[in-house]
Each structure stands twice: as structure tokens, then as C-alpha cells.
BAMAR-461601 format. One record per residue (C-alpha): x, y, z; residue number from 0. Coordinates in Angstrom, 2 decimals. Layout:
% BAMAR-461601
         x         y         z   loro
         X         Y         Z    NUM
...
END
This chain:
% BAMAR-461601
         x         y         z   loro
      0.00      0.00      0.00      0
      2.92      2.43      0.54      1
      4.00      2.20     -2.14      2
      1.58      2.48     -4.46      3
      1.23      5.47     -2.85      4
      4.76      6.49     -3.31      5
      4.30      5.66     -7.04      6
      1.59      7.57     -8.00      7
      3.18     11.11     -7.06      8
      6.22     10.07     -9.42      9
      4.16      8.51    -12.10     10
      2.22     11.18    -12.33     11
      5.45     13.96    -12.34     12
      6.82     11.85    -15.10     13
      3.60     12.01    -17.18     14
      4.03     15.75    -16.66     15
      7.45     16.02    -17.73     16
      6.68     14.26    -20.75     17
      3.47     16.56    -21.40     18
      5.53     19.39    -21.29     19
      8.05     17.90    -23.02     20
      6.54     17.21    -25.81     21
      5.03     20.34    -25.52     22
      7.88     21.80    -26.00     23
      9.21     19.57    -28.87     24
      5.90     20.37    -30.93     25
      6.16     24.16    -30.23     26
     10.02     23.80    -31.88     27
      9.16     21.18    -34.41     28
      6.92     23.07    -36.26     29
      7.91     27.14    -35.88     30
      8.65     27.97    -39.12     31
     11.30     30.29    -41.36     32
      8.04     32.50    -42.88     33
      6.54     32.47    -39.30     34
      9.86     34.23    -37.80     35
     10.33     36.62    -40.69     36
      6.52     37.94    -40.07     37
      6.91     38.45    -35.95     38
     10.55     40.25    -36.24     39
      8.87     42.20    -39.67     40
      6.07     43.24    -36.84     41
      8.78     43.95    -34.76     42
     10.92     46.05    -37.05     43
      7.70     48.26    -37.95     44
      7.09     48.81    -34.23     45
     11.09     49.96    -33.43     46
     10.77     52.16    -36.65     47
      7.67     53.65    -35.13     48
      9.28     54.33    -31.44     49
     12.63     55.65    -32.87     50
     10.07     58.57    -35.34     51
     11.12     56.66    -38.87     52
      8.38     54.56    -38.92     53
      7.12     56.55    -42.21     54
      7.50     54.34    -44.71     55
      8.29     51.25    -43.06     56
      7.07     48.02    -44.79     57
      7.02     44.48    -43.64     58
      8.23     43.60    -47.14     59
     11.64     45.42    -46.36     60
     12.50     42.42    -44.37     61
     14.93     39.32    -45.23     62
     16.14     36.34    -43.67     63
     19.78     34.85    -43.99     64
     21.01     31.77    -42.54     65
     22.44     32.01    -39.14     66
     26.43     31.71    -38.85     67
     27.23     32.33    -35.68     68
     26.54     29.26    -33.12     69
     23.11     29.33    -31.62     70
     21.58     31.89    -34.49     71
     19.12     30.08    -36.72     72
     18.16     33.09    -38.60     73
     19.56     36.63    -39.19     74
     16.28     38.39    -40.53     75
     17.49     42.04    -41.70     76
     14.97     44.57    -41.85     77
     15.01     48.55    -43.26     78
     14.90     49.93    -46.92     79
     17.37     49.76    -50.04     80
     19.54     51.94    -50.59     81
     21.20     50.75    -47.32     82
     19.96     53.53    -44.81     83
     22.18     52.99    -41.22     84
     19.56     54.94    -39.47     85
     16.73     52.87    -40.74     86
     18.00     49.54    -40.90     87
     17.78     46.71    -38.22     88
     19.21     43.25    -37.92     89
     17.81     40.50    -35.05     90
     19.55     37.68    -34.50     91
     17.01     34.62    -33.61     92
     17.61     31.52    -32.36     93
     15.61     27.85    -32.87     94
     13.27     28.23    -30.77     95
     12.11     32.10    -32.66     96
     13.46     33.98    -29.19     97
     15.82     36.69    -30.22     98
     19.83     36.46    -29.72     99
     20.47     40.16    -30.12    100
     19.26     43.16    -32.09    101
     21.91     45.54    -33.86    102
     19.51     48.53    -34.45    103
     20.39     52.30    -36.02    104
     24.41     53.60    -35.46    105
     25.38     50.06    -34.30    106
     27.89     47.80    -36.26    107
     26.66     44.63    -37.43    108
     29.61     42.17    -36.75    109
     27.63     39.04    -37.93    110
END
């Protein structure tokens, strides 16, 4: 009798852990590339907006690049062409789409 009653506390923390596990797994599995680009294009459009340059902005003025660096999965560069430093932002985003870094306006990029 004690220890079923030991058991069941564990069994059921281990069916947790799983649940969230997989959870978690799922979440990752299936985030994808065009999924990222749209959030951090959101994003851009928003920092344009609270730095006054948001005139103009477009979500269509942002790319995605492979990720060199270890832990980046995408580089998704965002502002206008011609090249515009004061416009232009770069976020750095790892698997899971949380963001690495963010080199915005009058800071060197040194992906």
C-alpha cells in the first residue's frame, strides 16, 4: 500500500514532464522560417515607429539569412534599399524564434 502510494506522485510527475516535453518539442518542431520573418517584420515596424522613422516602413523590407554564428538560426534584416544605417535593423534569432540580439540604427553589425 505504501508504495503504491509512493508511485503515484512520481508517475504522475513523469507524465508531466513528458506533457511538457513534448510540448515543448511540438512548439520547436513546427515554428517555421516564414513564421519568424513575419513576428521580427512586426517587430521592425514597431522599433521604426518608437525611434520617429516609422514613415514608410514596410514588412516587405525584411529578409532572412542563414544564421552563422553558433546558436543563431536566422539573421532576418529589416530597413529599406539603398542601405539607410539609421533605418535599418538586424535580429539575431535563435531555434526556438526567441531573439539572440538586435543591432539597431548607429550600431555595427559584426555578424
Amino acid at each position: 500500500m505504501m508504495r503504491a502510494l509512493w508511485l503515484l506522485p512520481v508517475g504522475l510527475l513523469v507524465l508531466l514532464a513528458f506533457y511538457l516535453g513534448w510540448q515543448q518539442g511540438y512548439a520547436r518542431a513546427t515554428l517555421s522560417e516564414t513564421e519568424v520573418i513575419s513576428a521580427y517584420a512586426e517587430r521592425y515596424l514597431a522599433d521604426r515607429a518608437r525611434d520617429g522613422t516609422g514613415e514608410g516602413a514596410s514588412p516587405a523590407q525584411c529578409r532572412a539569412l542563414p544564421g552563422e554564428q553558433a546558436g543563431v538560426w536566422l539573421v532576418v534584416v529589416c530597413g529599406p534599399e539603398p542601405h539607410d544605417e539609421a533605418r535599418h535593423y538586424t535580429y539575431y534569432v535563435r531555434r526556438s524564434g526567441a531573439l539572440a540580439r538586435v543591432v539597431g540604427p548607429g550600431e555595427g553589425a559584426d555578424a
